[in-house]
N, C-alpha and C positions, 0 to 999 in steps of 0.2 A: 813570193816565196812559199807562202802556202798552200797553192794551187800546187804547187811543183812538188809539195809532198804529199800533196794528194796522190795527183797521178802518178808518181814515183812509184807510193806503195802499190796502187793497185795493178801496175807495169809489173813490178818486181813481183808480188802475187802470183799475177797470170804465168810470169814465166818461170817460176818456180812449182805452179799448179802445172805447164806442159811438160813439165818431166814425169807425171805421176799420170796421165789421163791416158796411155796406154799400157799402164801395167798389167797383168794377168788378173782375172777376175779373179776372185778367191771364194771361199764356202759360201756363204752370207747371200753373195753378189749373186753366185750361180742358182743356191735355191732356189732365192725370189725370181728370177728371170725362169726355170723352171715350171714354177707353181702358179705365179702369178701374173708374168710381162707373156710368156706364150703360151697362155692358156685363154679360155672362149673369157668375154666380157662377163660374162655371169660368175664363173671362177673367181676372177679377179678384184669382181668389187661385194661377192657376196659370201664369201670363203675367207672366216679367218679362225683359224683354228689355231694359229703361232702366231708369234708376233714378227714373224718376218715378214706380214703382208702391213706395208704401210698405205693403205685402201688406196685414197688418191695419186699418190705417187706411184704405187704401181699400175693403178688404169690410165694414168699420164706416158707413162713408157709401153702403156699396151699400147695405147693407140699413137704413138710417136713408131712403133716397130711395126706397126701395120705399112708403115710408106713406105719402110724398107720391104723388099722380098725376100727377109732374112731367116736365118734357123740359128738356134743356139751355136752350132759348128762356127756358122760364118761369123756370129757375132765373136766368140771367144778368139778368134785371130785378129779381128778388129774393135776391142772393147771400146777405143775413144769415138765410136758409133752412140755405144749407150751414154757416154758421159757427159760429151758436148751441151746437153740441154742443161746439166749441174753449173755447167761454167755461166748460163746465162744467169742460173739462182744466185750466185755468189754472185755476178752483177750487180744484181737487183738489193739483195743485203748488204753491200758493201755503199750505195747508193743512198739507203733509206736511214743506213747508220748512221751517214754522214748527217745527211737531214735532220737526226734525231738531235744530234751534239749540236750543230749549227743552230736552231730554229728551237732548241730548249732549252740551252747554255748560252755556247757562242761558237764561233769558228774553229776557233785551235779545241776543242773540247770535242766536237766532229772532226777533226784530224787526227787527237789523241784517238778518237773510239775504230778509228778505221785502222789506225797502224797498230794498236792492238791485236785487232782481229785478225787483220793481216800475216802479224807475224805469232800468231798461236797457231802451235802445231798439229793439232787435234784438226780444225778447222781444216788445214789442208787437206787432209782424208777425208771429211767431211765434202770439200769441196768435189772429190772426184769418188766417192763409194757411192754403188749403184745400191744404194737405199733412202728413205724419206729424209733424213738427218738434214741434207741441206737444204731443202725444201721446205721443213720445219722451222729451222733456223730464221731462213727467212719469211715465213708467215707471220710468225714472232715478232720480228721487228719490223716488218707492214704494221701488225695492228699496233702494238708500243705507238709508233710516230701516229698512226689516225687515233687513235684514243688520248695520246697528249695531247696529239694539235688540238681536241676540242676543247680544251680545258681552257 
């Protein structure tokens, strides 16, 4: 039963995350892709004059947009281009959270912390805005689980 509310939430996640991963880029989105995703590498990790350059994640999406032969034009008709790599980060956190509740509590305690997450609505934006936020998120609870587990 528990496995099944696992993958439940994180099924229902996804498919509640595919309805947002092509939406229109918005101010934020477009800056940074601007300033920092199509601009020379030097720009991107040595240029922060705002806080809209979240250093690693935007040299993560430069050289992710280098495979594409893209220009802001084509990207803004196809944003679920830039976003696809966020959906592997919420993977990856929704993954490590589990771990974190299973392997420092117990199992339903990593159940509770994923359907949580899952169903906080902040998080879904999170999930699919082309900025560091979900990338953070999960760097976060990467290190939380490697810094408990040594304990």
């Amino acid at each position: 039963m528990r496995k099944y509310l696992l993958w439940g939430s994180i099924i229902v996640f996804y498919l509640l995350v595919s309805r947002l991963i092509n939406r229109d880029l918005y101010y934020d989105e477009i800056y940074s892709l601007v300033h920092y995703v199509f601009a020379p590498l030097k720009q991107t990790t040595g240029v922060y004059k705002d806080l809209n350059n979240h250093v690693f994640f935007s040299l993560l999406c430069n050289l992710y947009m280098r495979v594409f032969p893209a220009d802001l034009g084509w990207l803004m008709d196809r944003p679920w281009v830039i976003r696809m790599p966020l959906l592997a980060f919420s993977g990856v956190t929704i993954y490590y959270l589990h771990r974190i509740g299973k392997e420092c509590f117990n199992e339903r305690v990593g159940l509770y912390a994923v359907v949580l997450l899952v169903t906080t609505l902040p998080y879904y934006y999170y999930a699919v805005s082309v900025r560091g936020y979900n990338m953070s998120v999960m760097f976060m609870i990467m290190i939380t689980y490697y810094l408990w587990r040594k304990k």
